[in-house]
Structure formats: structure tokens, C-alpha cells
C-alpha positions as CSV (number, residue, x, y, z in Angstrom):
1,X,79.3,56.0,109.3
2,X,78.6,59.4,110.3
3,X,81.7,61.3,112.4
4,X,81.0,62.3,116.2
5,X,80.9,66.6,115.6
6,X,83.7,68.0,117.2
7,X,82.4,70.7,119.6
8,X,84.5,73.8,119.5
9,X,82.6,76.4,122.1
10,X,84.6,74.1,125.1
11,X,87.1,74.5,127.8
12,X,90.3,72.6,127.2
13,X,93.9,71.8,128.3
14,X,96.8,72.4,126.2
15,X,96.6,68.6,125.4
16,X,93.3,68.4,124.4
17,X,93.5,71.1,122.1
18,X,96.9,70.1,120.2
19,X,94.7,66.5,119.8
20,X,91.7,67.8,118.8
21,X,93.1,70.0,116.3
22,X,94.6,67.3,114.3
23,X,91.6,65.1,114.5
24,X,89.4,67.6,113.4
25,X,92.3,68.0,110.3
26,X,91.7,64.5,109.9
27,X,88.2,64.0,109.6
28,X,87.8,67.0,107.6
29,X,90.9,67.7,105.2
30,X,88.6,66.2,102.0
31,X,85.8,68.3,102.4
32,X,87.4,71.2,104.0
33,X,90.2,70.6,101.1
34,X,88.0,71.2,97.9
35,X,86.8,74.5,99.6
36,X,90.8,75.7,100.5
37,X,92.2,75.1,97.2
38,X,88.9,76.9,95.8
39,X,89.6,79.7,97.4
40,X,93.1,80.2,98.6
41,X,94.1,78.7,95.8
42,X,94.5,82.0,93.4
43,X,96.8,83.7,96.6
44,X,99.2,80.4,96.8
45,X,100.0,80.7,93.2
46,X,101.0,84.2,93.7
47,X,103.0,83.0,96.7
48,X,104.5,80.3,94.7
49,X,105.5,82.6,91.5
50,X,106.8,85.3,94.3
51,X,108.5,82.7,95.6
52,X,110.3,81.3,92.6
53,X,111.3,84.7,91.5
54,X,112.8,85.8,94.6
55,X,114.7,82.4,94.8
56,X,115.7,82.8,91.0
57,X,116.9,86.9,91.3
58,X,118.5,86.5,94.7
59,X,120.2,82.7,94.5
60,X,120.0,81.7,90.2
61,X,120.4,84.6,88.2
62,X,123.1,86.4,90.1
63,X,125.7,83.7,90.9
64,X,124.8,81.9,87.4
65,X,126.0,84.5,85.8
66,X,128.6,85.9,87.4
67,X,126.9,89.3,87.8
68,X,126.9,90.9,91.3
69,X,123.7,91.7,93.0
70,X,121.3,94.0,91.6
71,X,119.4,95.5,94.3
72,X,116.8,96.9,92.8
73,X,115.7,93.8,92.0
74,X,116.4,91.7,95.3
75,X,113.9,94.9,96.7
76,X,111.2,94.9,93.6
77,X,111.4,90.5,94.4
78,X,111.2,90.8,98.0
79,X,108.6,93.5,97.9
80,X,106.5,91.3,95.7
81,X,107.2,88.0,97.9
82,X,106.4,90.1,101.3
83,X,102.8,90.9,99.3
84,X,102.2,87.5,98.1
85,X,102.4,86.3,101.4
86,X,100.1,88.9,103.1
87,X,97.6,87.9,100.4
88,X,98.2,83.8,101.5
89,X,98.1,84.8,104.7
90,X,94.6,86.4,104.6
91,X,93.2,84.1,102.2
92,X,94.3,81.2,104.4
93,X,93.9,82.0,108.0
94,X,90.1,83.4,106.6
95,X,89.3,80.5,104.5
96,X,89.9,78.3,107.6
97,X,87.9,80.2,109.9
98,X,85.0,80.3,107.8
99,X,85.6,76.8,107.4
100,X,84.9,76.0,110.9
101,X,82.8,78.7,111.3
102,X,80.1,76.8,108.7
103,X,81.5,73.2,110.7
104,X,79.6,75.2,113.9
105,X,76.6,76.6,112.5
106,X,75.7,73.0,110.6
107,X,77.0,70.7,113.0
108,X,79.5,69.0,111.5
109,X,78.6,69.8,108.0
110,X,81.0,72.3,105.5
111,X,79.0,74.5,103.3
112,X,80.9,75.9,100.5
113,X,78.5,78.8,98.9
114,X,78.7,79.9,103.0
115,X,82.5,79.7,103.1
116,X,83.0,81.7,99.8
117,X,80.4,84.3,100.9
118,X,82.3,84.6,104.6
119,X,85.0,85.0,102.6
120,X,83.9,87.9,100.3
121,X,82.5,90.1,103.2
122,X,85.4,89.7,105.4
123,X,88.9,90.0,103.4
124,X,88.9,93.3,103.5
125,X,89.0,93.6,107.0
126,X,91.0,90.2,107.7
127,X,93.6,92.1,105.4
128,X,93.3,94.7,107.7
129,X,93.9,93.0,110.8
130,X,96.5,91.3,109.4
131,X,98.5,94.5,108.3
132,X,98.4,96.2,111.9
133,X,99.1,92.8,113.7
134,X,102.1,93.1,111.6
135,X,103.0,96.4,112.6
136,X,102.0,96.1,116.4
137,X,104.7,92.9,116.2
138,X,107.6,94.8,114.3
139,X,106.9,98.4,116.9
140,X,106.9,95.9,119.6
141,X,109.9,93.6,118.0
142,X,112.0,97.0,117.7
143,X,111.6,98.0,121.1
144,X,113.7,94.9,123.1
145,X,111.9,92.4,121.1
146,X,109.9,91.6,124.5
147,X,107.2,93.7,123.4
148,X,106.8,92.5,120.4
149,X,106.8,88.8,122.1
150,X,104.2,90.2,124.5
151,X,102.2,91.9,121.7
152,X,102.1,88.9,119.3
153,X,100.2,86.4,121.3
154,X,97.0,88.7,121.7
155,X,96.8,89.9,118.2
156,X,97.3,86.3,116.6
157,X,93.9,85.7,118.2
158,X,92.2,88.7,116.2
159,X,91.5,87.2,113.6
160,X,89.5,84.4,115.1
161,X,87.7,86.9,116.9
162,X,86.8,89.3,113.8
163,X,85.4,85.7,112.4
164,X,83.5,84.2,115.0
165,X,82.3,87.4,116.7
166,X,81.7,89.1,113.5
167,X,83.5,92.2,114.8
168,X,85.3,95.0,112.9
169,X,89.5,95.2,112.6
170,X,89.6,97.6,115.5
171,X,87.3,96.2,117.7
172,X,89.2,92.5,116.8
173,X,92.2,93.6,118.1
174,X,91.4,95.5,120.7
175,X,89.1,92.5,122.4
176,X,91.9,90.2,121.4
177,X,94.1,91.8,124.5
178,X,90.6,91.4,126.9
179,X,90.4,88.3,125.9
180,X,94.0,87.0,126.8
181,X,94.7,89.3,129.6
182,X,94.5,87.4,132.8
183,X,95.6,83.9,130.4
184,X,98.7,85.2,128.3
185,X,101.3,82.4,130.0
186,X,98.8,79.6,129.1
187,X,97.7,81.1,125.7
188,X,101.7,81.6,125.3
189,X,102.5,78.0,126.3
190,X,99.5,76.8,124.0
191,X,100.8,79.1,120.8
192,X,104.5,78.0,121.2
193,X,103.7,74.2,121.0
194,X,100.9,74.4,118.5
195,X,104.0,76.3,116.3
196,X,106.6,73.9,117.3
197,X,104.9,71.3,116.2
198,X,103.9,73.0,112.8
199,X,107.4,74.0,112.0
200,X,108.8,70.0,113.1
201,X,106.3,69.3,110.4
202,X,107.2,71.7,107.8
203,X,111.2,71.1,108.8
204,X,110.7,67.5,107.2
205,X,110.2,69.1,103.8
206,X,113.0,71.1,104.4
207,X,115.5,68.4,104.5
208,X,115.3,67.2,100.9
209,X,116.5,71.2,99.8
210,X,119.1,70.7,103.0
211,X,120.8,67.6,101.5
212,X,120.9,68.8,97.8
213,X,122.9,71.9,99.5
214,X,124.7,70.0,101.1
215,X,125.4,67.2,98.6
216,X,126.9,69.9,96.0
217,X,128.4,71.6,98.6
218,X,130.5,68.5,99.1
219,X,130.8,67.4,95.1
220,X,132.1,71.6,94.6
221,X,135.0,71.4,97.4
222,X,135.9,67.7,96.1
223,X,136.5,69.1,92.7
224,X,138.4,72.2,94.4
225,X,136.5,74.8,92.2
226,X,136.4,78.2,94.2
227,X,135.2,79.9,91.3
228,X,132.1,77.5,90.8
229,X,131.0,77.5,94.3
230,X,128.0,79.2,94.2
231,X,127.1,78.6,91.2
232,X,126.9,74.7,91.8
233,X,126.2,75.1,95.5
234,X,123.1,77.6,94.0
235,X,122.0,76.0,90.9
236,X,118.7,75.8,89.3
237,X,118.4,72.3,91.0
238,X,118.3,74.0,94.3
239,X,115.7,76.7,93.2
240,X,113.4,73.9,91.9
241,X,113.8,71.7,95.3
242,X,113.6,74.8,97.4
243,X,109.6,76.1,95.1
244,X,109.0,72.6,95.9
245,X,109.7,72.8,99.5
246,X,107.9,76.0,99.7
247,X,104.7,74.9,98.2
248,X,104.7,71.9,101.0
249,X,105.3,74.4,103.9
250,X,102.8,77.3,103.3
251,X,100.4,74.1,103.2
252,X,101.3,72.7,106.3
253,X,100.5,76.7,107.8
254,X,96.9,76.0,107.3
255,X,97.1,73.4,110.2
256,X,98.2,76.4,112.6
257,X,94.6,78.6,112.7
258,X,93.3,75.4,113.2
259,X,94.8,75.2,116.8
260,X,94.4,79.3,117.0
261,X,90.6,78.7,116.7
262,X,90.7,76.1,119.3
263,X,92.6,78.5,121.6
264,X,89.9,81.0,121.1
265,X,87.1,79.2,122.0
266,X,88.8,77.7,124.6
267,X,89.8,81.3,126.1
268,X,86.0,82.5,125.3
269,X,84.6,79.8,127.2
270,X,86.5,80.9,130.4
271,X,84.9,84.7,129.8
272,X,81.9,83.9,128.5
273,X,80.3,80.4,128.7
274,X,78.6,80.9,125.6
275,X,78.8,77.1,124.9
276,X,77.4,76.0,128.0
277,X,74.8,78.9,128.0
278,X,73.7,77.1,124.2
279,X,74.1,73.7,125.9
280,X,71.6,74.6,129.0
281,X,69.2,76.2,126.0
282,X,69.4,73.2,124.0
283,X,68.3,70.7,126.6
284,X,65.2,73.4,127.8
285,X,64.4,73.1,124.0
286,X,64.5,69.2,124.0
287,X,62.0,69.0,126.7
């Protein structure tokens, strides 16, 4: 049985989108799957090695044994985790818009070759927009945080826009603030639940790394050992659960440019009724 195509270029309520987005998740994780782990696939890896060093030099090494911290190497693990996660975060938000990008243009159907050839013309320029988003956020963040609130709801949109429109970095972030300008509340609102209920998600995963910490915690202050506090409190137990943990979360990200692209078009529609212009061209084509 052949699944109704979800039509992206439409107006919706905040509802409508937070539903939609997980039933197009639904319908599509298989296919759209095969294609992520493809592709994002090599960046995760590096997450997920960043990740377990950082975990291992900051929390394992240190307190296991004895030593005090060496910061060159909490900065050289952090440095490396920080770029890890700009290169997961590219691949991924990307991959996913070229993902429903290809959903669009076939109607319904997820063509691979299209994907990875998106993909390869546009990560230079998705890096880039990710990288001043960045900054733009941390300027704004440092001055009353406001700003940066203000800042971040416009930009997260840019890289939908640099997909779909097939627009440069610049011009992506500079028509990301036209397109939210006289909608930020409602884009705001739409953002802040869309993350909310990502983060409820990713917080179940969290729990199992929450109750080992907590369980040897407990065990540690029952057996009065000051000395080996940290060390069993910060064990290679709790590195493993917390890699594992990790690998679940960055996962569960993916499920957030989902919704972002369904804010776009939503926001789009309102400016520029391409959708319905298509629709009215469509049915003049029928007859």
C-alpha cells in the first residue's frame, strides 16, 4: 500500500507541524535511514570517538589515577569534541534537508545518488552557515543573552533556506531574518516546542547514565571512602554508559531539522505561496 505524500509547501499551525513531522519520521525512517547512516555516518563516528575521549581525559583518566587535571588536554579534547560536532552538525542537518528535498521533487520518493550529490555541492557552504550562525548566537549570547535569543531563531532557519532555495551562506542568512520578521513569536513558540519535545526524548536515554551516577554515588558514601569518590562515582562504567547515551542523543537531533523544514515552508507559504501557485499550475496542466 502506497503512503499518502506528505505535502511540505503548506501553511500550518504549530500542531499540525509538531504531528506531521513525526509522521513523516515514521513513514520514512527506513528509507531515509539507509541514506543518513550513508552519509552522516563517517561525522558521527568522529563525534562518537571525540566524545569518548573527552569523557575519558576529563572524567577517567584524571580521577583514576589520581593525577590532577591536565589542561592542555581537557583544551586539545574539547577542541576536538567542539569540531566533531560542527562536522555532525553539518552532515546531519544537510543530509536531512536533501532528504526531503528529493521527498519533494519525486513525490514521495528518496533518491539516494540525489541526496549524496546535494550533499557534495553544498557542505561547504552548510559548514559555513553553520560557523557564523554560531558566532551571530555567542555575539548575541554575550551581549544580555537576549540578543542572542533574538538572533537564534532566524538563523536556525538558514540552513533550510540555503537548501531549498539553493541560495549562497550570505544570502541564507540574511533572507532567514526577512523571512521570520513579522512571525518571530510564532516561529519562537514553534522552535521551543519542537526542542522541548526532542530534548524529553533524548532525556530518556539520559536516565540510564543518571542512575549509574547515582547508584555509585550511594554504594561510595555507604562504604565511607572519601578518597575513592570520584574515582567510583567516575569510573569506566560511567564513561561507557555515558558514549552510549551520547550515541542515542545525537540520533534523536536528526528528528529536530525535520520540524525546522516544516517551519520553513510553513513561514514561506505566508510570503510567498509558492505551493499554492504550483497547486493552481498543476490543475491548469490537468485540464
Amino acid at each position: 500500500m502506497n503512503q499518502e505524500f506528505i505535502e511540505f509547501k503548506k501553511q500550518r499551525e504549530l500542531g499540525e507541524i509538531l504531528s506531521i513531522t513525526f509522521k513523516f519520521l515514521r513513514e520514512n525512517y527506513k528509507a531515509a535511514g539507509k541514506i543518513f547512516l550513508k552519509l552522516v555516518g563517517p561525522a558521527f563516528i568522529l563525534l562518537i570517538a571525540a566524545v569518548t575521549y573527552y569523557a575519558w581525559s576529563t572524567l577517567g583518566v584524571t580521577f583514576i589515577s589520581g593525577a590532577g587535571l591536565n589542561t592542555s588536554e581537557f583544551i586539545i579534547s574539547g577542541g576536538l569534541l567542539m569540531l566533531a560536532y560542527l562536522l555532525y552538525i553539518t552532515s546531519m542537518t544537510g543530509t536531512v534537508y536533501h532528504i526531503i528535498l528529493s521527498y519533494i521533487n519525486n513525490r514521495g520518493a528518496i533518491i539516494s545518488s540525489e541526496v549524496a550529490a546535494g550533499m557534495k555541492s553544498d557542505f561547504g557552504k552548510i559548514l559555513l552557515v553553520t560557523v557564523i550562525s554560531w558566532v551571530l548566537i555567542f555575539a548575541g549570547t554575550m551581549l544580555f543573552i537576549i540578543p542572542g535569543i533574538y538572533v537564534a531563531i532566524p538563523v536556525s532557519l538558514a540552513t533550510a533556506i540555503l537548501v531549498f532555495r539553493r541560495n549562497g551562506a550570505i544570502d541564507s542568512i540574511s533572507e532567514s531574518f526577512q523571512l521570520v520578521k513579522d512571525h518571530w513569536w510564532s516561529t519562537f513558540a514553534t522552535l521551543f516546542c519542537i526542542g522541548v519535545i526532542v530534548y524529553l526524548i533524548s532525556l530518556v536515554f539520559q536516565l540510564p547514565a543518571i542512575f549509574y551516577f547515582m547508584f555509585r554515588a550511594f554504594v561510595s558514601a555507604a562504604e565511607g571512602s572519601a578518597s575513592g569518590n570520584l574515582q567510583d562515582m567516575f569510573g569506566t562504567g560511567y564513561i561507557i554508559i555515558n558514549v552510549i547515551t551520547s550515541i542515542l542523543q545525537y540520533l534523536i537531533y536528526s528528528i529536530t531539522p525535520i520540524g525546522v523544514a516544516f517551519v520553513y515552508f510553513n513561514l514561506n507559504e505566508k510570503q510567498h505561496y509558492t505551493g499554492t501557485y504550483e497547486t493552481i499550475q498543476n490543475l491548469g496542466n490537468n485540464h
